[in-house]
N, C-alpha and C positions, 0 to 999 in steps of 0.2 A: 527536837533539834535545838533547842535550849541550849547556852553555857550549861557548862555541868562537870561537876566532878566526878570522876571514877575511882577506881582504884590504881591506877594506872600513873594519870596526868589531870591536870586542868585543861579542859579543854576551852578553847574562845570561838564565837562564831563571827567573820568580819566581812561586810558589804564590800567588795569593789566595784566604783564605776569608773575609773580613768585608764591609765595604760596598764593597770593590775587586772584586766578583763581579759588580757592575753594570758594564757594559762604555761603557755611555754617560759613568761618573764614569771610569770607567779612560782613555778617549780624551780627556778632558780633563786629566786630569792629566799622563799618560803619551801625546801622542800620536803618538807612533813605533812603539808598543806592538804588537805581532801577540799576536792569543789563536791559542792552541794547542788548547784545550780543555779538558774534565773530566779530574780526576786525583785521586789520591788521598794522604795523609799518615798511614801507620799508625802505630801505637803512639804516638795523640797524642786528644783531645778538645778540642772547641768550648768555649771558658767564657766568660766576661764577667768581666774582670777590671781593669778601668780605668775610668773615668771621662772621660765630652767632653764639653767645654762647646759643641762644636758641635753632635752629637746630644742634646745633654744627658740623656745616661746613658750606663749601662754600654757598651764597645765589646770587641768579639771578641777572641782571643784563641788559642793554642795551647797545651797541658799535655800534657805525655809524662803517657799512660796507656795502658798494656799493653791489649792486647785490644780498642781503641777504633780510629775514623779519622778524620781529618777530609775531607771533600769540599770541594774547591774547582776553582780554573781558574785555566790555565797560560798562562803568557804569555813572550813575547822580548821582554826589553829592551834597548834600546841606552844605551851608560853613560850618555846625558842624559836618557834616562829612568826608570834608576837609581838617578841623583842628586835629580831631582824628585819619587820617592817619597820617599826617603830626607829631604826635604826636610816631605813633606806627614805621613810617620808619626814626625816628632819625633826620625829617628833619632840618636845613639844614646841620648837624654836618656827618652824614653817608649816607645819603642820600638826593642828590638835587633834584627840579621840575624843568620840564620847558613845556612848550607849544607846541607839535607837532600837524601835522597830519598823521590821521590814517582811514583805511578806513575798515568801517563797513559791511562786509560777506553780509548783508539785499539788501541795496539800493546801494551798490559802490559809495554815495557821500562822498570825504574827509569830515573829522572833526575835530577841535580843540581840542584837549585834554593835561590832565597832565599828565606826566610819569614821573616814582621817576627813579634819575639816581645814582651808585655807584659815593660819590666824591671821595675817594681814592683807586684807583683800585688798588688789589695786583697781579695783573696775574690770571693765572688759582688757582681757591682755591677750593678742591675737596669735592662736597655736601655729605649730610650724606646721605645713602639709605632711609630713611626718606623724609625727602626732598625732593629729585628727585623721587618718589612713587609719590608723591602730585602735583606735577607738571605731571607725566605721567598719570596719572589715569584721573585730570582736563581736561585735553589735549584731552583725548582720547575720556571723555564724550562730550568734547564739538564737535568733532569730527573735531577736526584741520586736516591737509594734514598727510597721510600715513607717509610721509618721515620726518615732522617734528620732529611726534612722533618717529621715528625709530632713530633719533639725539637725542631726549630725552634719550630716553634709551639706547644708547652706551653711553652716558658720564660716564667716570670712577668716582666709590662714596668710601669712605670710608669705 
């Protein structure tokens, strides 16, 4: 499950953990897109550190934090769907990529993937109950850890 070239396309492989965990928003944006499934990003935590005027509040986030993971879902991109994230998370003005691993709920082997990271963090910035709905609900179907989702859902919303 590696990036990798075919003969085909370049293919990319990209974590989501914010409102891209809805697969219905993901096939509209991205719809070339295969999900992969659950996976994991360690040594990192969920925060809310931006501001959208389309959710109107805070939006997700990744922060290197020891002893923490994030949960999200793995997908294959093909580079035009790459591009059209890349396009829809402000890249690289509001949102940077970069290269982790992460490991996929199926086989437990790490994989290379992209994760969009907040570039200018403003601290805690409190999501709309919108927002955090869609993130709880994704969460739950995809049936992430008990306690994650129970962190989901204590976060204070607007």
């Amino acid at each position: 499950m590696d990036s990798k070239v075919d003969d085909a396309h370049a293919v990319s492989m990209y974590f989501a953990y914010g409102s891209n965990l809805s697969q219905a928003q993901m096939s509209i944006r991205c719809p070339m897109a295969k999900g992969l499934g659950v996976a994991v990003l360690g040594s990192h935590r969920l925060s809310f550190t931006a501001f959208s005027r389309g959710w109107d509040g805070g939006v997700a986030d990744v922060v290197e934090a020891m002893g923490h993971e994030v949960w999200g879902f793995l997908y294959e991109l093909t580079p035009e769907d790459l591009s059209a994230l890349d396009v829809y998370e402000g890249y690289p003005h509001l949102y940077n990529r970069r290269l982790v691993h992460v490991v996929p709920e199926v086989n437990h082997a790490a994989v290379e993937a992209w994760v969009y990271f907040v570039v200018n963090k403003q601290g805690f910035v409190t999501p709309s109950a919108k927002y955090l709905a869609v993130l709880v609900e994704c969460s739950k179907e995809m049936g992430f850890p008990r306690e994650y989702v129970a962190d989901l859902e204590s976060t204070p919303i607007k």
